[in-house]
VEXDREN-2710 file (C-alpha; in Angstrom, 1 decimal):
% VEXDREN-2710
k/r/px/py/pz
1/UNK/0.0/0.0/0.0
2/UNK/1.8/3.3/-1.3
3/UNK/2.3/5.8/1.8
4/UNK/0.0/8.9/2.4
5/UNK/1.3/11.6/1.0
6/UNK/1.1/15.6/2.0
7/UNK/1.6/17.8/-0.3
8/UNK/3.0/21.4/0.6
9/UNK/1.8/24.4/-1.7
10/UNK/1.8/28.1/-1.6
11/UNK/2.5/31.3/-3.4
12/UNK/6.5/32.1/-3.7
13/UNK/8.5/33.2/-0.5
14/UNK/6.3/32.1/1.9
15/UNK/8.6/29.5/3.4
16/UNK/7.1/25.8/2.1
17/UNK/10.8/24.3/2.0
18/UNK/11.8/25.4/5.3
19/UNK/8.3/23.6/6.4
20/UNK/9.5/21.0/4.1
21/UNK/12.9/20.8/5.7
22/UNK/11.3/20.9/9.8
23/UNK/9.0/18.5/9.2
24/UNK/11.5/16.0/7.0
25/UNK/14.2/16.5/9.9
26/UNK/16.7/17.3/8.1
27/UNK/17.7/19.8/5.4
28/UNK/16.6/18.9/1.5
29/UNK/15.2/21.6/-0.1
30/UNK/16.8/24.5/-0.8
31/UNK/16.2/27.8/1.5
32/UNK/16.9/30.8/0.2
33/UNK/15.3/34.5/0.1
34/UNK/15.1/34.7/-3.7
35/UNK/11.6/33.7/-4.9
36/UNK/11.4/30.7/-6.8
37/UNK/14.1/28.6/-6.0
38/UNK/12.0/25.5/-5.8
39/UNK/11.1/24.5/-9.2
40/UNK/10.7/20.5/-8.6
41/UNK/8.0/18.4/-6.2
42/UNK/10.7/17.2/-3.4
43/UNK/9.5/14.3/-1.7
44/UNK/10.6/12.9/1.7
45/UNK/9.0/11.0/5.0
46/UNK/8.0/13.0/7.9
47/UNK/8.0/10.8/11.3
48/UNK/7.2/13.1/13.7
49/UNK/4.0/11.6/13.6
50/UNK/2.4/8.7/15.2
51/UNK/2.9/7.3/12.0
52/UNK/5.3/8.0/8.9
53/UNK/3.8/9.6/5.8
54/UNK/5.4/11.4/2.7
55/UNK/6.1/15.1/2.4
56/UNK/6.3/16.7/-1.0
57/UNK/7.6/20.9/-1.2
58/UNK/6.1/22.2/-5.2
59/UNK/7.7/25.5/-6.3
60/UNK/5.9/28.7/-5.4
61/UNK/2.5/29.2/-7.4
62/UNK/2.3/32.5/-9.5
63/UNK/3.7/35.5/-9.6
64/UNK/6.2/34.5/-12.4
65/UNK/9.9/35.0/-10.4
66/UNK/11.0/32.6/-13.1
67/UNK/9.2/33.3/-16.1
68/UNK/10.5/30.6/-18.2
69/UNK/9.9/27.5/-15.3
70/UNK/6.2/29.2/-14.4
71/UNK/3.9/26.6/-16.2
72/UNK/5.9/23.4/-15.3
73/UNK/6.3/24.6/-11.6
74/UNK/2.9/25.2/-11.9
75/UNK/1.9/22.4/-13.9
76/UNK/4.1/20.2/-10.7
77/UNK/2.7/21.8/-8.0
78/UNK/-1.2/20.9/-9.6
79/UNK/0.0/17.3/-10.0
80/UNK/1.2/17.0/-6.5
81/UNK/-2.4/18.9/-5.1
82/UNK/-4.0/15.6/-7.2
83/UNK/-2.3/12.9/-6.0
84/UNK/-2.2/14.4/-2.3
85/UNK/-4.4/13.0/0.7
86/UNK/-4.0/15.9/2.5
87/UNK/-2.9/19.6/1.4
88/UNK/-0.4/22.2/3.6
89/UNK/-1.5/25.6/1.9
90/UNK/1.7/27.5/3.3
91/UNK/0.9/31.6/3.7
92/UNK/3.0/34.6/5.0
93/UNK/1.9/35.9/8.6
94/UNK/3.8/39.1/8.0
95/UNK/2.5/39.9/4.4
96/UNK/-1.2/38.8/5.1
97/UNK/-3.9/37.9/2.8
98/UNK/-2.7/38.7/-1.0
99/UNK/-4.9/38.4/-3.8
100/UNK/-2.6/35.7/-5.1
101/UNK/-3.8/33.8/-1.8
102/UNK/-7.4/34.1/-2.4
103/UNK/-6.9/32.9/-5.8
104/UNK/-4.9/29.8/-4.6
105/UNK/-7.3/29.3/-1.9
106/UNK/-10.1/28.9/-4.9
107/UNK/-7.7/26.7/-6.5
108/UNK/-7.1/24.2/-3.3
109/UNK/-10.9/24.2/-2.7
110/UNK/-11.9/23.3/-6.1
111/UNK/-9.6/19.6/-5.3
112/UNK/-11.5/18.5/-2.7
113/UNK/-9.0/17.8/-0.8
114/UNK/-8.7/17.9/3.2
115/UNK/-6.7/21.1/3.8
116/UNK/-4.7/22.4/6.7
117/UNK/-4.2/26.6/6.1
118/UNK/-0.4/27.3/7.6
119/UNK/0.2/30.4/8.6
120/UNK/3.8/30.7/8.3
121/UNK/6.6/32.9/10.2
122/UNK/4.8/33.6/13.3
123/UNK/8.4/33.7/15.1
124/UNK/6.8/35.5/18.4
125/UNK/3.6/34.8/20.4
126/UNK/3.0/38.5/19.7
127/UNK/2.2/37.7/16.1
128/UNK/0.3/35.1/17.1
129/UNK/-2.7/37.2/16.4
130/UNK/-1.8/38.1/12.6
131/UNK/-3.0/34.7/11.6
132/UNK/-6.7/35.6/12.4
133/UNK/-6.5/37.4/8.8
134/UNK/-7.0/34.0/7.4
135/UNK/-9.9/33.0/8.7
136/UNK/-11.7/34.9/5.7
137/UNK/-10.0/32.7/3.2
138/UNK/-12.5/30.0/4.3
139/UNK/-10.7/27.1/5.9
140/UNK/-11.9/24.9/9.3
141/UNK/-8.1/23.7/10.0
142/UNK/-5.6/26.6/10.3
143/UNK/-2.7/26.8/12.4
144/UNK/0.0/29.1/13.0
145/UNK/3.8/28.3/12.8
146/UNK/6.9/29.5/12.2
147/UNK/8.8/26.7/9.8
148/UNK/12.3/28.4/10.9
149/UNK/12.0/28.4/14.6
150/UNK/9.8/25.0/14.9
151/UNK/6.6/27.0/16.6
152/UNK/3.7/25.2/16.0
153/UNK/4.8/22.1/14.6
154/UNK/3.3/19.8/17.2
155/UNK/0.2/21.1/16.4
156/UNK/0.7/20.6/12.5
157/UNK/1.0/17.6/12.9
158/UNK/-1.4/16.6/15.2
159/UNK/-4.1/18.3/12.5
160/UNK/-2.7/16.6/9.4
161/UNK/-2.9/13.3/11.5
162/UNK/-6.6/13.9/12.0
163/UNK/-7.1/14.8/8.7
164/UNK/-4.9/11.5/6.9
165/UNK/-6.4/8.3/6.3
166/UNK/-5.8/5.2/8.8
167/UNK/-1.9/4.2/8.8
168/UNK/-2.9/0.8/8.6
169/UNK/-0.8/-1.6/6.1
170/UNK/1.2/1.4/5.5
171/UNK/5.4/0.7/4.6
172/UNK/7.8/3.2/5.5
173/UNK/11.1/3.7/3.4
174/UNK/12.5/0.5/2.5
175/UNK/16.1/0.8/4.1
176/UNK/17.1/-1.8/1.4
177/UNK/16.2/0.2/-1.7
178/UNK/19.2/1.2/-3.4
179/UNK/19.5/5.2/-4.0
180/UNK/20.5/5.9/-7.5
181/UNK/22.1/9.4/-7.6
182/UNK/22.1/10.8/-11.4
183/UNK/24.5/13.4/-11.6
184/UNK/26.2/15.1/-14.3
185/UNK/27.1/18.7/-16.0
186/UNK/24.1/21.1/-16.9
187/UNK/22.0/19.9/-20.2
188/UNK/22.6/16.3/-20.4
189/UNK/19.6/15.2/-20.1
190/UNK/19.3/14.0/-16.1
191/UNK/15.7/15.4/-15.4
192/UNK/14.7/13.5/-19.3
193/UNK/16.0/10.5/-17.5
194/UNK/14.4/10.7/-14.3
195/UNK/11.0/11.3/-15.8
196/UNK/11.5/9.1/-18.5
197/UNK/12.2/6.3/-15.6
198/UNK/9.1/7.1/-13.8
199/UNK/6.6/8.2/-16.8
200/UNK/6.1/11.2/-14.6
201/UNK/7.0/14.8/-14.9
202/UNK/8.1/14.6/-11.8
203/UNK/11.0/17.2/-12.4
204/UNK/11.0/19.9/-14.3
205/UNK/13.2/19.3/-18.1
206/UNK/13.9/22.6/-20.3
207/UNK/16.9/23.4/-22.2
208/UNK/18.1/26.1/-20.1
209/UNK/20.7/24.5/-18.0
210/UNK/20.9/24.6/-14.5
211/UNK/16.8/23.8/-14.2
212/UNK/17.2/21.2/-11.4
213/UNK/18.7/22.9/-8.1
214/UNK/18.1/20.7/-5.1
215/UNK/19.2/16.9/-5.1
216/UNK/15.3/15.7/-5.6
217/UNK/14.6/12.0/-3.8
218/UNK/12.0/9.9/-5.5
219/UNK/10.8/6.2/-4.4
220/UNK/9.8/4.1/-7.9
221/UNK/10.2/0.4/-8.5
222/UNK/11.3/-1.7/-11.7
223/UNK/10.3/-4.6/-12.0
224/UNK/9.1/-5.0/-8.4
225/UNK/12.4/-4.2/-7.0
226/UNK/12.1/-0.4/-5.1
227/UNK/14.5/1.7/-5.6
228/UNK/15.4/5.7/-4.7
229/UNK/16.4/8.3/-8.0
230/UNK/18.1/11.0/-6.8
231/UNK/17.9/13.6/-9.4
232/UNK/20.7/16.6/-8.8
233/UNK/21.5/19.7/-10.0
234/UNK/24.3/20.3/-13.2
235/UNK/27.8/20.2/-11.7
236/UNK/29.4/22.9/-13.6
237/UNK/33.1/24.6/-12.7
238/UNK/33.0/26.7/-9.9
239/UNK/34.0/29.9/-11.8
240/UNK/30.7/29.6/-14.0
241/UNK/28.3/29.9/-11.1
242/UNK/25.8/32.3/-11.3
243/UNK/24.2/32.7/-8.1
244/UNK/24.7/31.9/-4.5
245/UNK/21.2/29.8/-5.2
246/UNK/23.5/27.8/-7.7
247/UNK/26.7/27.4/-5.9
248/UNK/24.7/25.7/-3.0
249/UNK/23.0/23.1/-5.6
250/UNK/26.6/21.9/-6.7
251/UNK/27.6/21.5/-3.0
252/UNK/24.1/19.2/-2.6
253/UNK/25.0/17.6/-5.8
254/UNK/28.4/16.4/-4.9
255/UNK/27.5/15.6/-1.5
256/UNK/24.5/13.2/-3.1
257/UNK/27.6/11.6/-5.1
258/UNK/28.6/11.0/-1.4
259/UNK/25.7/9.4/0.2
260/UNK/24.4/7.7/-3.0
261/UNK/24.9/3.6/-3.3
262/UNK/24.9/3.8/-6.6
263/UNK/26.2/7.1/-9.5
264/UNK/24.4/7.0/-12.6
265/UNK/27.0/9.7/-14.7
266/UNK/24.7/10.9/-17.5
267/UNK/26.8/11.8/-20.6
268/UNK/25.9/14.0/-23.7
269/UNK/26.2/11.4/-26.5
270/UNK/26.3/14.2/-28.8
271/UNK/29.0/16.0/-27.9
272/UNK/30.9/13.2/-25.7
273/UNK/32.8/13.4/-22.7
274/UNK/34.0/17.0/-21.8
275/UNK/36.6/18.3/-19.3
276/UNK/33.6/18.6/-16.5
277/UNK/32.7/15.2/-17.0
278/UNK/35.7/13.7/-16.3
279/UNK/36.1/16.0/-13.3
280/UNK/32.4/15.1/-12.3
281/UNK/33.4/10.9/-13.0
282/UNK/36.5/12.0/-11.0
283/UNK/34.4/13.0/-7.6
284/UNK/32.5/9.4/-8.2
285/UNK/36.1/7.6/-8.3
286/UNK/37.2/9.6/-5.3
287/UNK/34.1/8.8/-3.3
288/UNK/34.8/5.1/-3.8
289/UNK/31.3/4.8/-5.4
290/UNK/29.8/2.1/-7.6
291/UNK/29.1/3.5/-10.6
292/UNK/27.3/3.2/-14.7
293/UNK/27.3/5.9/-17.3
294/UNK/24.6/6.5/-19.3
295/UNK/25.6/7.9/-22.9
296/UNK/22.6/10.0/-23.1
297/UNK/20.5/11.3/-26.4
298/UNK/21.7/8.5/-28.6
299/UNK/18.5/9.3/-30.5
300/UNK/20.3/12.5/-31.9
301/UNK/23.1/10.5/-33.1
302/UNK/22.1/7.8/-34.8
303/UNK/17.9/7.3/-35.5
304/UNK/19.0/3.7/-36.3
305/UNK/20.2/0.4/-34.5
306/UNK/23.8/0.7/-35.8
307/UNK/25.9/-2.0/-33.7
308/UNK/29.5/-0.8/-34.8
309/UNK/28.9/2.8/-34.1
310/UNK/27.6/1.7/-30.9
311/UNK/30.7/-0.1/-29.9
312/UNK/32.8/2.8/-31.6
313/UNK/31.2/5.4/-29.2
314/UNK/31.3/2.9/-25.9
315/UNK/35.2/3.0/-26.4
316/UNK/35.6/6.1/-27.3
317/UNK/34.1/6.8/-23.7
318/UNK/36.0/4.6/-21.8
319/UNK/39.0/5.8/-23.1
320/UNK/38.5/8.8/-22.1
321/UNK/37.3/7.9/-18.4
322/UNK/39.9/5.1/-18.1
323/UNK/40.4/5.7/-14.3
324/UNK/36.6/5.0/-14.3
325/UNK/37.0/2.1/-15.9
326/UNK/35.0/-0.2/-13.6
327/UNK/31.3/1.8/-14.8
328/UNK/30.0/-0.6/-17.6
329/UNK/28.5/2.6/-20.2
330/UNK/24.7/2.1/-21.4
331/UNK/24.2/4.0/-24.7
332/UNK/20.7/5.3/-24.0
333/UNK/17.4/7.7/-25.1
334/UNK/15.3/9.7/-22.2
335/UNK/13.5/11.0/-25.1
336/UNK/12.6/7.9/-27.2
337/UNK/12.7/5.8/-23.8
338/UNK/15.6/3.4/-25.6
339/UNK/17.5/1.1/-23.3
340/UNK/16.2/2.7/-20.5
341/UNK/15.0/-0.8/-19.3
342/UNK/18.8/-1.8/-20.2
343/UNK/20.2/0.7/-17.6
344/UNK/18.1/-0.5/-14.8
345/UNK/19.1/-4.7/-15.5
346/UNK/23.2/-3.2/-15.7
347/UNK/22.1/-1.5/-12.4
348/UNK/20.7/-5.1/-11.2
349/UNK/23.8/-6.4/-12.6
350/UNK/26.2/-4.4/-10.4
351/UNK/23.7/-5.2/-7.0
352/UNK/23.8/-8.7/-7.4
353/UNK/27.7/-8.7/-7.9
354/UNK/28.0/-6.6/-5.0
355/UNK/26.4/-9.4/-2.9
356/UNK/29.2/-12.1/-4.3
357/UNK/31.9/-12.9/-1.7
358/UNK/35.1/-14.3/-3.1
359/UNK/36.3/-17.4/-1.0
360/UNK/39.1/-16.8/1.1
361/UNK/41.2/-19.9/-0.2
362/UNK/40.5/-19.1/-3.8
363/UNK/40.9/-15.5/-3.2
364/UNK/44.7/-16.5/-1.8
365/UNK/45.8/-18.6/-4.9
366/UNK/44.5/-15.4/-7.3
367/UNK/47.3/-13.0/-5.2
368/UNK/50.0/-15.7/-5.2
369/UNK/49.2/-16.6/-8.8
370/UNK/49.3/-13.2/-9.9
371/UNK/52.5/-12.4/-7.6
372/UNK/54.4/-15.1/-9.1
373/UNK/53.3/-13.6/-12.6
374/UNK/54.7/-10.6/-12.3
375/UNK/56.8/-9.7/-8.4
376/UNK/56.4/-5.9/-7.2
377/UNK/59.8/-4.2/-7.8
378/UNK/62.1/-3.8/-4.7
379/UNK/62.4/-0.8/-2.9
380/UNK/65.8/-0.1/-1.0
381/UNK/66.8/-3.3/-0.4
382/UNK/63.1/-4.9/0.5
383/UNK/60.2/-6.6/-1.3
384/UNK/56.6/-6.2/-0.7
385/UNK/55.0/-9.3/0.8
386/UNK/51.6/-10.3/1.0
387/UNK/51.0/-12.9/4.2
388/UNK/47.2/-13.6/3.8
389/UNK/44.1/-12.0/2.2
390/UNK/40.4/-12.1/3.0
391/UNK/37.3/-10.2/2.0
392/UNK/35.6/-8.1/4.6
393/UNK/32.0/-8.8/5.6
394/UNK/30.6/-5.4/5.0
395/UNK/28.2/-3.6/7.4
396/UNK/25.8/-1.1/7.4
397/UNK/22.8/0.2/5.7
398/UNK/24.3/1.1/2.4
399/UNK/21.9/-1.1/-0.6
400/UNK/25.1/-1.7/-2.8
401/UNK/28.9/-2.2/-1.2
402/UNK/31.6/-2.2/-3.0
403/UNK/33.9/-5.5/-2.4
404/UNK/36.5/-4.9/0.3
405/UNK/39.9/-6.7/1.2
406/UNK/42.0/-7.3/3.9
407/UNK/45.8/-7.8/2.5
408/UNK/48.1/-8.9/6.1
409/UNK/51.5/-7.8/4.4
410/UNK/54.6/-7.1/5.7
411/UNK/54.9/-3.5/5.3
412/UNK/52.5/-1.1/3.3
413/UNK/54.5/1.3/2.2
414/UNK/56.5/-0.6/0.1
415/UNK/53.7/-0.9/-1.9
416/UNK/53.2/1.3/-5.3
417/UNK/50.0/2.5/-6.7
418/UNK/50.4/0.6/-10.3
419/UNK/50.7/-3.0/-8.3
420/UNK/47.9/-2.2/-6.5
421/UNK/45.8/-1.6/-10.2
422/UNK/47.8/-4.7/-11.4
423/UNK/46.1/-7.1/-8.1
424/UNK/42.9/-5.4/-8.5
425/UNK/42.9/-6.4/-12.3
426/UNK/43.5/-9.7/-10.8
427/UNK/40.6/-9.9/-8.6
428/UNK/38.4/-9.0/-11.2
429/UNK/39.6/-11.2/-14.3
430/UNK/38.3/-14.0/-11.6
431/UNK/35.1/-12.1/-10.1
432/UNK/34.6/-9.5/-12.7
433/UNK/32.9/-6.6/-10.3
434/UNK/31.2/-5.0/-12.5
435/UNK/30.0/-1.3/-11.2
436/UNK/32.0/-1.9/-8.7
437/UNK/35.5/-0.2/-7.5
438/UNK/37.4/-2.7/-5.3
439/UNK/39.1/-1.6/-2.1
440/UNK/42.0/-3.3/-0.5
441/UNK/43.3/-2.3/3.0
442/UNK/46.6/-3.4/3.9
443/UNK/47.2/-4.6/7.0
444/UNK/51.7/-4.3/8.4
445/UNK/52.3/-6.8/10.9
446/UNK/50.8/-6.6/14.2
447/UNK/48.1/-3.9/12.1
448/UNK/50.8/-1.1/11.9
449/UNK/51.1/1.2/9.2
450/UNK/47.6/0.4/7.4
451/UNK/46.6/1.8/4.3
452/UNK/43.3/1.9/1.9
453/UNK/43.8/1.8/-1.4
454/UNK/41.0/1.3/-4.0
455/UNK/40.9/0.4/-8.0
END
């Protein structure tokens, strides 16, 4: 049974993702004082409740402060109203009834959905008394709060509550889905991708990069198997910023590289991998992520199956992101919807491998094999030694893990990058590991001088 879902809508600037943001417990959305920097629907869980149920922050209704976003924001913010059990229409204590409120309040009434009027940015009790205004905008559950300070929540919640249908049979989060973070530089089609996944205009697609600002969390299955999209903003160089609005999406952006289990790099098939995008597939590589490309907008190059040019422009990319080289590439169309069911079984592909666990006996004769291949050079007057290897049992809630060994040698530093590639190539001629960056920790005699090293 899907989980109830809230739905916070309002004029711009009256504070919906700083609600958003108190009642999610932690910071998502974007904040900011310049109207209509919430384009997307943002979508978390809110468990302040006796029960959890989804929160989704629209962008700001009317008003145009972005002309060229106004009818998708607005065309998102209707969509979420629809699909919405209950509806937070967020005002502005200190700016009081507007016209554009009335007109909203006739929009909101017109759904027939249960609505709770919030009064936002009463910060004082003083002001307490500014939210009697609203009364003439006709609604039986109002309640005044101030989304910075956390006034008034309890009581939020306790009127959505009465408002929501019974919790019963409802599932929160699945821990286990894996979160798919797409990322890439402005244009490339992430937003296409996202929507094209879900069949949903969940987030707003125009060809004026930087569209997408926040790091937007969506729950969808394939297949039956759930998983987490998290849509981010373009990652552009630092020097091209615009905004202050901007600089703060690439920071969410390359912190959802962080916490994602698995990057989906979307490329521009027609103009092929840039000097961002290897910086961008750089940030993946450092963050020890699992990882697939998607060569995006194959539709523009070639209308027609064309198997060599596929394998000509696969290469071509893999050349060029050769320390990436573990991310198997999916030649793709958000627009046409091509391969877009081939993305998600590579994505399947790289979970179940994840899961494999190489056997520690086995796993001992692939490092002596490959040590009597081809020795590590001596440094000084001393050879590297490996004494025993083991995989680690991984922990923790992440969906997909990247495989992790234990080397007992006799000292790590006498170990040099390129014969830490050469054993990892090793490890995967035997166990392949597609997706997946393997990480080797080196253990000195009685567990001095340790090291992580990853390939």
């Amino acid at each position: 049974m899907p989980i109830r879902n809230v739905a916070i809508v309002g004029r711009p600037n009256v504070g919906k993702s700083a609600l958003f943001n108190r009642l999610a417990g932690r910071m998502i959305s974007i904040v900011h004082d310049q109207p209509g920097v919430t384009r997307d629907r943002i979508a978390s869980v809110c468990k302040l409740g006796s029960a959890p149920f989804e929160i989704v922050d629209t962008g700001g209704i009317g008003d145009d402060p972005d002309p060229d976003f106004a009818g998708t924001t607005r065309e998102g913010a209707l969509i979420a109203i629809e699909s919405s059990d209950v509806i937070l229409f967020v005002t502005d204590a200190h700016d009081g009834v507007t016209p554009l409120d009335a007109e909203l309040a006739s929009l909101i009434r017109s759904s027939a959905r249960p609505v709770v009027l919030v009064v936002n940015k009463v910060d004082v009790e003083a002001h307490e008394g500014r939210a009697d205004e609203f009364s003439r905008l006709g609604f039986a559950h109002t309640v005044a709060v101030s989304a910075a300070h956390g006034r008034g929540i309890t009581d939020l919640i306790s009127e959505v509550e009465a408002l929501l249908p019974e919790a019963a049979g409802v599932e929160p989060e699945a821990a286990e889905a894996p979160k798919l973070a797409l990322v890439g530089r402005p244009n490339v089609g992430k937003s296409s991708l996202v929507n094209a996944i879900l069949g949903d205009k969940r987030t707003t697609v125009s060809h004026i990069p930087g569209t997408t600002r926040d790091a937007v969390d969506v729950a969808t299955e394939r297949e039956g198997r759930p998983y987490i999209l998290c849509d981010t903003a373009g990652i552009r160089h630092r020097s091209r910023h615009n905004t202050s609005v901007e600089v703060f999406s690439v920071m969410r952006s390359e912190k959802t590289i962080r916490r994602a289990d698995l990057n989906i790099l979307v490329i521009d098939a027609t103009t092929g991998v840039t000097a961002q995008d290897k910086k961008i597939a750089g940030l993946i590589q450092s963050a020890n992520k699992p990882a697939v490309i998607a060569l995006n907008k194959w539709d523009l190059v070639c209308p027609t199956d064309d198997p060599e040019l596929v394998r000509d422009h696969v290469a071509r990319v893999q050349r060029e992101l050769f320390f990436l080289d573990y991310a198997p590439v999916v030649v793709l169309s958000a627009l046409t919807g091509e391969n877009v069911r081939r993305l998600f079984t590579t994505v399947e592909k790289v979970r179940q491998h994840s899961t494999r666990r190489a056997g520690t006996g086995e796993l001992n004769r692939v490092i002596r094999a490959a040590m009597e291949r081809q020795a590590p050079a001596i440094k000084g007057n001393r050879r590297f030694k490996i004494l025993y290897a083991t995989q680690v049992n991984e922990t923790g809630r992440a969906a997909i893990k990247p495989p992790q060994f234990i080397l007992f040698v006799n000292d790590p530093s006498l170990l040099p990058d390129s014969y830490v590639n050469y054993l990892c190539a090793r490890i995967r001629d035997k166990w392949e590991y597609p997706g997946l960056p393997i990480l080797l920790r080196l253990r000195g005699r009685e567990g001095k001088n340790a090291r992580t090293m990853e390939s």
